[in-house]
Each structure stands twice: as structure tokens, then as C-alpha cells.
C-alpha positions, -999 to +999 in steps of 0.1 A: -898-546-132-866-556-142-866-592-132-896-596-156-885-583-180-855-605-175-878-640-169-893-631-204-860-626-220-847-659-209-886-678-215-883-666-246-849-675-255-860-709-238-889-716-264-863-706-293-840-732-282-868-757-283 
């Protein structure tokens, strides 16, 4: 549970940074 939450923490980060 917590590595999800992680992958969509830095996903999310990496769409911002696009």
C-alpha cells in the first residue's frame, strides 16, 4: 500500500515537472 501510494506521489510530481 505504501509503495503506491508513493509511485503516485512521484507520477504525479513527474507530470507537474512536465
Amino acid at each position: 500500500m505504501k509503495r503506491f501510494i508513493y509511485t503516485a506521489v512521484v507520477l504525479f510530481c513527474a507530470t507537474i515537472a512536465q
